[in-house]
C-alpha positions in Angstrom: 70.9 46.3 55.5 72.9 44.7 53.0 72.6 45.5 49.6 72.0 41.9 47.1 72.6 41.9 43.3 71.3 38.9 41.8 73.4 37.7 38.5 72.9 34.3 36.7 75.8 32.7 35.2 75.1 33.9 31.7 74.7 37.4 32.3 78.4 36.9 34.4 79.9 34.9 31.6 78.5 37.8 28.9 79.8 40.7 31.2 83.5 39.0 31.4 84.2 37.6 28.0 85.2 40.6 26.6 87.6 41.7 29.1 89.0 38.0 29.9 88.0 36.1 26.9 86.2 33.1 26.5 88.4 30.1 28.4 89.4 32.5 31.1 85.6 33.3 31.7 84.8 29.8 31.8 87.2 29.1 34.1 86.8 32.4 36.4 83.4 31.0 36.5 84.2 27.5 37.6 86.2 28.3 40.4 83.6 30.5 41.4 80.7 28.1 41.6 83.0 25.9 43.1 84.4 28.1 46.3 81.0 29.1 46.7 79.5 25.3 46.6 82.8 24.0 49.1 82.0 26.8 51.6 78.6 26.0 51.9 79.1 22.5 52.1 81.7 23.4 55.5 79.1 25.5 56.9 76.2 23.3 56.6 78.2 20.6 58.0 78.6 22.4 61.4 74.7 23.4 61.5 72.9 20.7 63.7 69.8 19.0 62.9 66.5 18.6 64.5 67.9 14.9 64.8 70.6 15.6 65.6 69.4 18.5 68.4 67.2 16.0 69.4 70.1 13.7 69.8 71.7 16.0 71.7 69.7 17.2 74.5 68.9 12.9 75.1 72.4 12.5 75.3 72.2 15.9 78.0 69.2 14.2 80.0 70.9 10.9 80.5 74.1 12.1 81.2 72.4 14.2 83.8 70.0 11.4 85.2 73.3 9.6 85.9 75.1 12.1 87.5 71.9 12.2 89.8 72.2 8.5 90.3 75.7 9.3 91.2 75.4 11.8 93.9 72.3 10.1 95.7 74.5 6.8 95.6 78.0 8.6 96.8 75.0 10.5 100.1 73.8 7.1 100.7 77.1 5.9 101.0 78.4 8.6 103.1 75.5 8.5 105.4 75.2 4.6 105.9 79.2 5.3 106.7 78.3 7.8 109.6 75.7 5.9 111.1 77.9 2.6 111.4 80.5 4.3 112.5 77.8 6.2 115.7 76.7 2.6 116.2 79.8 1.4 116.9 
């Protein structure tokens, strides 16, 4: 199980000023909150919705209600074929 540290951005700030100093802080921090806030904006983006899941398996059940459609029709075609061609 992994271990979590919890930090808020003061306590960060307070622990790296004196070893960075105060703009380099500030900006450590920034591009911090801002990696952090772009990755989870990518990874949410490929995480479907209950719309869009929804969506999805209607798109799946049409798509497969028309391939159905398809076969019976290309069957009846086939046998109508054979049975004018026995007739004949």
């Amino acid at each position: 199980m992994p271990c979590t540290m919890e930090i808020s951005e003061i306590q960060l700030y307070n622990s790296l000023r004196p070893k960075l100093g105060d703009q380099e802080t500030q900006d450590f921090i920034r591009y911090v909150k801002s990696t952090v806030k772009n990755e989870f904006m990518e990874k949410e983006e490929k995480f479907l919705t209950k719309d869009d899941k929804v969506d999805l398996t209607r798109s799946i059940f049409l798509a497969s209600v028309v391939n159905y459609v398809a076969v019976l029709a290309t069957l009846l075609g086939i046998v109508t074929f054979t049975l004018n061609m026995l007739n004949k």
